[in-house]
C-alpha positions in Angstrom: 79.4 98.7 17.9 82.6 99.9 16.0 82.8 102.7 18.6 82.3 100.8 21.3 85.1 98.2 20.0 87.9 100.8 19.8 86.8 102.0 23.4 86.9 99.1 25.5 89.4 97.2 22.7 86.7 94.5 23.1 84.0 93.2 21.0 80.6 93.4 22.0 78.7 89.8 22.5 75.4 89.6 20.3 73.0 89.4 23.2 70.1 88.1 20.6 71.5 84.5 20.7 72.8 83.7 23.8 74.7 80.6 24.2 73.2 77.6 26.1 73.0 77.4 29.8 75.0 74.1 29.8 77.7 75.9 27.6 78.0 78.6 30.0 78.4 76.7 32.9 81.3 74.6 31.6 82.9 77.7 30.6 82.5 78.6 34.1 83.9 75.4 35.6 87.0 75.7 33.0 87.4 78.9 34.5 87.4 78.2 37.9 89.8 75.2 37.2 92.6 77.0 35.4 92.4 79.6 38.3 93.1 76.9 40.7 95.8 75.6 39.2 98.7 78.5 39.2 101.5 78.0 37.1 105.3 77.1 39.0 107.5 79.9 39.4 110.9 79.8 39.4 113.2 79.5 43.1 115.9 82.2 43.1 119.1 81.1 43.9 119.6 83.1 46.4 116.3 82.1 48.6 115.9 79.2 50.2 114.1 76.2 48.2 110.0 76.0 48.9 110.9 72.8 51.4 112.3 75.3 53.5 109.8 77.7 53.8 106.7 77.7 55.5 103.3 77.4 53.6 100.3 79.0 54.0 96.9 78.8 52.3 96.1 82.3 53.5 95.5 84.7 50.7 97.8 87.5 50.2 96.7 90.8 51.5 98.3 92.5 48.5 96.0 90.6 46.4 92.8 91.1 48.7 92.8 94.7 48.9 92.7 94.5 52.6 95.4 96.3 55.6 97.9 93.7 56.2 96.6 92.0 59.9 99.0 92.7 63.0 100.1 89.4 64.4 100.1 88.8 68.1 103.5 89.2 68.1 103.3 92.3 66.2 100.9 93.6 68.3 103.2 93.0 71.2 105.7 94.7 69.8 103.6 97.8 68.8 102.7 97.9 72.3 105.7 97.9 74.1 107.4 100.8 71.5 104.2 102.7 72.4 104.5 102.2 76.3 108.6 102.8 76.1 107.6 106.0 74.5 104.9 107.3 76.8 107.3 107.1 79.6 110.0 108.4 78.1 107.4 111.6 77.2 106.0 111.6 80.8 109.9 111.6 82.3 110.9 114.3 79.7 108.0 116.3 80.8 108.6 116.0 84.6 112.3 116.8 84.2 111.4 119.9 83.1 111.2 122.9 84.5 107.4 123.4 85.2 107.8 127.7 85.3 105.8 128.1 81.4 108.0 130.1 78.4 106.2 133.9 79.0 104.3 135.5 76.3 104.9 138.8 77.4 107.7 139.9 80.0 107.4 140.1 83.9 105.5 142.8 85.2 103.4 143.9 88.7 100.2 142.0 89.3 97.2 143.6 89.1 94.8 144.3 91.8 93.1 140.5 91.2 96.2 138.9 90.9 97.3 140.4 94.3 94.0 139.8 95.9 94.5 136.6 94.9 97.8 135.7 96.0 96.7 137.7 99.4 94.3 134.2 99.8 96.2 131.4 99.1 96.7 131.1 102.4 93.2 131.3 104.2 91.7 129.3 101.5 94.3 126.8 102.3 93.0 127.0 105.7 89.2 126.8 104.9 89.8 123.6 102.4 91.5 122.0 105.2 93.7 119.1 103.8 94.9 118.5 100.3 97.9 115.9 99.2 101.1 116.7 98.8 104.2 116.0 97.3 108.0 117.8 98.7 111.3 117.6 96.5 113.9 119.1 98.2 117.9 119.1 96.8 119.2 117.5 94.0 120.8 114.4 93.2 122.3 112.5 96.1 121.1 115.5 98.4 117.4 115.0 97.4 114.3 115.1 99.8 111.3 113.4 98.8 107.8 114.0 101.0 105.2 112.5 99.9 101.6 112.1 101.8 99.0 114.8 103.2 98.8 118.0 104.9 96.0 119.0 107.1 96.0 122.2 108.1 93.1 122.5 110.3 94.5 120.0 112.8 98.3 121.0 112.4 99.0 117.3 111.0 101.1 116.1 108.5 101.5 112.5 107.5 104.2 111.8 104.8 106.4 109.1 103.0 110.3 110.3 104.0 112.5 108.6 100.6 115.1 109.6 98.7 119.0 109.5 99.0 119.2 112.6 101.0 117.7 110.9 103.9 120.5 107.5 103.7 118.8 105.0 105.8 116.4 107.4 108.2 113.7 106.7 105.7 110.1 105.8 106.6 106.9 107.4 108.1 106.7 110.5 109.5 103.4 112.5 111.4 104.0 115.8 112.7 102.6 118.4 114.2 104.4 122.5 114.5 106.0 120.7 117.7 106.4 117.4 117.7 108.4 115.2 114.6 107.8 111.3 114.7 109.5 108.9 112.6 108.5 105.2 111.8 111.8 103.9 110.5 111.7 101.3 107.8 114.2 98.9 107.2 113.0 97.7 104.0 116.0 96.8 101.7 116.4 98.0 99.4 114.5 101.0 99.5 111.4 101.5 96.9 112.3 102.8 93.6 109.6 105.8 93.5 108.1 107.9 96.7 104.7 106.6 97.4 101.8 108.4 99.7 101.6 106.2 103.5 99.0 103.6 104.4 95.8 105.6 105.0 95.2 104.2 108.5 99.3 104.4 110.3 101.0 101.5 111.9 100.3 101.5 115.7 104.0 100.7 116.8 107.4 101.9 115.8 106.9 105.7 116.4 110.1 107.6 117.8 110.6 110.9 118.3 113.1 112.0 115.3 116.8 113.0 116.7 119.4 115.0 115.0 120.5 115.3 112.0 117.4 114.0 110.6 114.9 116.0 112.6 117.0 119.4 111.9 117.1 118.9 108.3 113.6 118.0 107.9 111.7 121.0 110.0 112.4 123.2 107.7 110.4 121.6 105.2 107.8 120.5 107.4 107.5 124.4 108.1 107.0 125.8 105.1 103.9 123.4 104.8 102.4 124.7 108.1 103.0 127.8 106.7 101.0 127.5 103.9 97.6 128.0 105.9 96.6 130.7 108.1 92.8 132.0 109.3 92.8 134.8 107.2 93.7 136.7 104.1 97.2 138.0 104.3 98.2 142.3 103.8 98.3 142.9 99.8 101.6 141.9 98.4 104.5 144.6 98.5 106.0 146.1 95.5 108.7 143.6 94.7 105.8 141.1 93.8 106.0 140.2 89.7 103.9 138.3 87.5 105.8 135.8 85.6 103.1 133.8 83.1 99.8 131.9 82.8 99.7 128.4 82.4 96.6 125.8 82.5 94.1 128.2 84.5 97.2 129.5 86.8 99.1 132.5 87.1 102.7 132.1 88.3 103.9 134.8 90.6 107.2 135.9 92.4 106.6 136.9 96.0 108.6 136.6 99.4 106.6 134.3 102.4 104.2 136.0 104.4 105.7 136.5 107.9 103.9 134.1 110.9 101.4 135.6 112.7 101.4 135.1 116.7 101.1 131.3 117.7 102.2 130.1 114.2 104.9 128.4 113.3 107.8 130.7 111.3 108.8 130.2 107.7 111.5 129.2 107.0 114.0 131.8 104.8 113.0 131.2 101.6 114.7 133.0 98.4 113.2 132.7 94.6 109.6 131.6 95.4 107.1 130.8 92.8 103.5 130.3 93.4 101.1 128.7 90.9 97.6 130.4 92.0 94.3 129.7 90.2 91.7 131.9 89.9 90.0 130.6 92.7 93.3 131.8 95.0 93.8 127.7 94.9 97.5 127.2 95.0 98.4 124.1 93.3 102.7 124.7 92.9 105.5 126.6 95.0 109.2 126.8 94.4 111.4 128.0 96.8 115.2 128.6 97.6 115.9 127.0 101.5 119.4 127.6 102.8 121.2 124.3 103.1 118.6 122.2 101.2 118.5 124.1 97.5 115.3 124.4 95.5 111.8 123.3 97.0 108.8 122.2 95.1 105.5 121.7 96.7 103.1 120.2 94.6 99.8 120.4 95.7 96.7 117.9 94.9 93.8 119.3 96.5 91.4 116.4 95.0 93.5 114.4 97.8 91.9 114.8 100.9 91.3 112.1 103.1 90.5 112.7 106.8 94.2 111.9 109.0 94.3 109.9 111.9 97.1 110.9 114.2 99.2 107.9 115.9 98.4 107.4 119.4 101.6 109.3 120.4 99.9 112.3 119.0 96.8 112.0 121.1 94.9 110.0 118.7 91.6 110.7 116.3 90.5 114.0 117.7 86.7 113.1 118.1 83.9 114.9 118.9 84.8 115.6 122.6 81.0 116.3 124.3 79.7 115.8 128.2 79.2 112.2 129.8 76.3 110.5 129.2 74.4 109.2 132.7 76.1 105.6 132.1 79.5 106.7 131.3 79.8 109.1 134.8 78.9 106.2 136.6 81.4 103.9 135.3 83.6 106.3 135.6 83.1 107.0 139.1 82.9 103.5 139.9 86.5 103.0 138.7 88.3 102.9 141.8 86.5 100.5 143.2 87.0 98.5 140.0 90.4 99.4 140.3 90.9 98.4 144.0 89.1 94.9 143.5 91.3 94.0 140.6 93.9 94.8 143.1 96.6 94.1 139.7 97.3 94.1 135.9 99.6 93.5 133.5 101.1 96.6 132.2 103.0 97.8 129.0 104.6 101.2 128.8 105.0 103.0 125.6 106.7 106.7 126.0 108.8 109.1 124.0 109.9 111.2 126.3 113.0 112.5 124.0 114.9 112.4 121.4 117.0 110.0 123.4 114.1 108.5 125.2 111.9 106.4 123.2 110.9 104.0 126.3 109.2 100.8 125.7 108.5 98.2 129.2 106.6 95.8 130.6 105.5 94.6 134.4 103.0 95.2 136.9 100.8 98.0 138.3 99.4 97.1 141.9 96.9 99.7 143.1 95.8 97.8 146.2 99.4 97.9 147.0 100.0 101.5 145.2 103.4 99.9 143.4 104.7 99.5 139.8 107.4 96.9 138.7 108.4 97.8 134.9 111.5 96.4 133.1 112.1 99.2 130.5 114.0 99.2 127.1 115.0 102.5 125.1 114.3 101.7 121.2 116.9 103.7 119.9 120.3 102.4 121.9 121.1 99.1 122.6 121.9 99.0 126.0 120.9 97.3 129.5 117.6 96.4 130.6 116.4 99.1 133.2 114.3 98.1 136.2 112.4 100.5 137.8 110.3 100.4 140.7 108.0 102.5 142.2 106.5 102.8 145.6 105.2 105.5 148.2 105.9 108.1 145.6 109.4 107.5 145.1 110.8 105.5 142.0 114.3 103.5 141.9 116.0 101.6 139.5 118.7 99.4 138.5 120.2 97.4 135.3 120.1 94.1 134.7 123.5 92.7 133.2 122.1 91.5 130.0 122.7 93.8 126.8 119.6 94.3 125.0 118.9 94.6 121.2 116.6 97.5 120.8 113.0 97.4 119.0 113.0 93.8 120.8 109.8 92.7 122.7 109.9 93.8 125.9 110.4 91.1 128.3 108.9 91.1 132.2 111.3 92.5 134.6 112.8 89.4 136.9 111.1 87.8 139.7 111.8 87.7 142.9 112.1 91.1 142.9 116.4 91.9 143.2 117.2 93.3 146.2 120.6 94.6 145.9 121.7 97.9 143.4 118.9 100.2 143.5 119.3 104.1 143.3 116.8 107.0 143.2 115.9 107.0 139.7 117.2 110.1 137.4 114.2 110.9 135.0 111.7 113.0 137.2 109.3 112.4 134.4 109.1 108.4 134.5 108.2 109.2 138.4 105.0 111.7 137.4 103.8 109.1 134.9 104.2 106.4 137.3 102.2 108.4 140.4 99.7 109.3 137.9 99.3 105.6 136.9 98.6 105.0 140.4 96.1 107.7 141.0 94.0 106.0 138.2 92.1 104.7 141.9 91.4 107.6 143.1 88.0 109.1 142.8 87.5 111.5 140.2 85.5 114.5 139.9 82.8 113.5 137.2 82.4 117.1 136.2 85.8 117.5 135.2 85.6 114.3 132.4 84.4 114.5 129.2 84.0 112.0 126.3 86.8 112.4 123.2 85.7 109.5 121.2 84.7 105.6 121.2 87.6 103.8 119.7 88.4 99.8 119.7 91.3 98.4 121.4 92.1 94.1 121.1 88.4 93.7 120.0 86.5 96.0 122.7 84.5 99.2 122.3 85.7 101.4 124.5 85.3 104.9 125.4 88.2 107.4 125.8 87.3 109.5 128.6 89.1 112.6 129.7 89.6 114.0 133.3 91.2 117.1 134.2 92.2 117.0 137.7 92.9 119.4 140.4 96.7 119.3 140.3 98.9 117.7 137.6 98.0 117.0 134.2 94.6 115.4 132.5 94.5 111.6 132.1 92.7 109.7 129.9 91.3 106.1 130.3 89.6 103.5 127.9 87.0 101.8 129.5 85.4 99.1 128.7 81.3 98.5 129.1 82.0 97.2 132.4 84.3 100.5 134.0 87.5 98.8 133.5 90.1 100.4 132.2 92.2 99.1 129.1 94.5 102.1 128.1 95.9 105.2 130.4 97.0 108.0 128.7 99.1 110.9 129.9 100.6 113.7 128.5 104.9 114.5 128.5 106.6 117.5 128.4 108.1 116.2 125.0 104.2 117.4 123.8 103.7 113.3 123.2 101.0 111.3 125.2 102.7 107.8 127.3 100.5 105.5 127.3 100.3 102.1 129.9 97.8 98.9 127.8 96.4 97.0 130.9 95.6 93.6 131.1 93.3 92.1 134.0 94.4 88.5 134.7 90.7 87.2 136.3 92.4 88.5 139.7 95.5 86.2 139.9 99.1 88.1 141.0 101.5 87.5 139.2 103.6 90.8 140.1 105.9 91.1 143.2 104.3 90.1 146.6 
């Protein structure tokens, strides 16, 4: 016990007479009691006096053993630092210059690597579509593209931003000929390029005119000129291997020339490609004269299937023979036509640059005459009447300056009958006649189906015919044979396109 007392400096209890229960329990109570009771302490003069401060009966977590607890405002607080950092590290890291620090310096590829890099392009071509995102410039000059690239189709649907662009920003579907822009006048413009709706707005398309056009078809291009039906000749000798990065090799090599029918790439200086080692290119970076450097960055988990704008042609289909049904609606049509006698008609054509037509009037086949009051979208000017009859078109101009992108508005009635002249645009006067030979019969071997597609509510089928002379025409028709939509193709490489309405056989055109 002696040794036990200079260990612990206390005495050890003699456990053979314990005390009684009732004397232990007032100990107890005692205890507890002179715990509850803590003693005052002294206020410092320099804090503020207990009134002052708030209480709290919550013990301390110094004395609890226990990790202080995060308030919610704490938390809050916590949070925001964290999310402040996390995009400061995300900017920081897409500031950067993606091209990896080497390990070891530049040298030729080796056969695999320039197999590889021989295939970007046909596998391109066999995974059809992948997203895609285009910087081009710097600063106040920059380019943004951002959208989808189809390659099988020759489509691209993109996202124009960015303050290299001013105002011409918006939506833009192209194909190796043809650029359309959707212009949108959003103010102010969105902070950060975004991909387009999936399915496109159905109005609004122009073809795009200078500058704009010339300073995007570079860009648009190089990404035709990313895909090709097969595997380009073995890189040449300047070719170098630069570094590996996250499954991909980058490598320095000039684009392949275009092959016959393809679109030519543009002259590119410096370009980078990021390949895989499935000959998946997922980066370029490229010199263009005038713009600076391009980057391409390619997300090929971003493949949806691309619907074209009407202007284009439309969803491609699955173009196959007429059924039994559809060639006799389809031969039944002029009599359809010829009964109707009239309809209401709206024209949509880009015909140019500086011809983005948009009208409204009537089509009489009974009579074989059109009445259209037309509007260009792109310069306010005056209402243009055109008429068309026996084959020859006139026009005149009403004396009312238009705003353009307005509604159109049905041409005057009664007809004028003073100011007409032979009209200028040859083309108007082939889309008119061809309008008008919508009631004559057609040869049902020539037709074939493209699609079914909806139009105000109906099922329709778009039905192609080739005629003899002149160019194919397509009609939507309805269960019943009548039409709801011709379509015809321009030399601009567009299709016009006149929406038909049957009003239950009432004229309301010119008598």
């Amino acid at each position: 016990m002696v040794a036990l007392t200079a260990l612990t400096g206390r005495r050890e209890r003699n456990t053979r007479h314990p005390r009684p229960v009732g004397s232990v329990q007032h100990a107890v109570e005692s205890s507890a009691r002179t715990r509850r009771t803590p003693r005052p302490r002294r206020t410092p003069r320099h804090r503020p006096t207990p009134d002052t401060q708030p209480t709290s009966t919550a013990p301390d977590d110094s004395q609890t053993g226990q990790l202080p607890r995060i308030t919610g405002r704490r938390r809050t607080i916590l949070r925001t630092l964290a999310a402040v950092a996390l995009l400061a590290a995300t900017a920081l890291v897409l500031g950067l210059s993606w091209i990896p620090e080497p390990a070891e310096p530049s040298r030729r590829p080796t056969a695999d690597e320039r197999t590889r890099l021989a295939a970007v392009r046909v596998t391109n071509y066999r995974e059809l579509r992948a997203g895609v995102h285009l910087t081009a410039g710097t600063g106040a000059t920059r380019i943004d593209l951002v959208g989808w690239v189809d390659w099988s189709r020759r489509l691209l649907y993109l996202d124009l931003g960015g303050p290299g662009l001013g105002a011409q920003r918006g939506l833009l579907q192209a194909t190796p000929a043809v650029l359309l822009l959707r212009p949108d006048s959003t103010t102010p413009a969105p902070p950060a390029p975004a991909s387009p709706p999936l399915v496109p707005p159905a109005d609004g398309w122009r073809l795009a005119a200078p500058p704009t056009g010339d300073r995007l078809r570079p860009l648009l291009d190089l990404l035709f000129a990313l895909a090709t039906d097969r595997a380009d000749p073995p890189v040449g000798e300047t070719a170098r291997w630069i570094a590996s990065a996250d499954g991909t090799d980058v490598l320095t090599a000039g684009l392949p020339p275009a092959r016959p029918g393809a679109p030519n790439p543009p002259p590119a200086t410096e370009v980078h490609w990021w390949v895989d080692r499935e000959a998946r290119l997922h980066r370029l970076e490229a010199q263009l004269p005038d713009l600076g450097p391009v980057t391409v960055r390619l997300n090929r988990a971003d493949r949806p299937s691309l619907r074209p704008v009407e202007a284009l042609g439309g969803q491609a289909g699955t173009p196959r023979q007429l059924s039994a049904a559809e060639r006799r609606r389809l031969m039944s049509l002029p009599t359809q036509l010829r009964t109707a006698g009239e309809a209401r008609a709206t024209l949509t054509a880009l015909l140019g640059s500086a011809a983005n037509l948009r009208g409204t009037g009537w089509i009489n086949w009974s009579r074989r005459s059109a009445y259209l009051a037309v509007d260009d979208l792109d310069v306010p000017r005056r209402r243009t009447l055109l008429r068309h009859e026996h084959g020859r078109t006139t026009q005149t101009e009403l004396p009312v300056a238009v705003s353009a992108g307005v509604d159109p508005v049905p041409p005057p009635l009664p007809v004028p009958t003073t100011g007409w002249e032979p009209a200028p645009d040859a083309e108007l006067t082939a889309l008119l006649d061809a309008a008008l030979r919508a009631a004559t019969p057609a040869e049902a071997g020539t037709a074939r189906r493209i699609r079914g597609d909806r139009l105000t509510g109906a099922e329709l089928d778009v039905v192609e015919v080739v005629a003899a002379v002149g160019e194919p025409i397509r009609y939507w028709l309805d269960r019943s044979g009548l039409p709801h939509r011709l379509q015809f193709p321009t030399a601009a490489g567009t299709w016009a396109q006149l929406d038909l309405t049957f009003e239950d056989g009432a004229t309301g055109g010119p008598s």
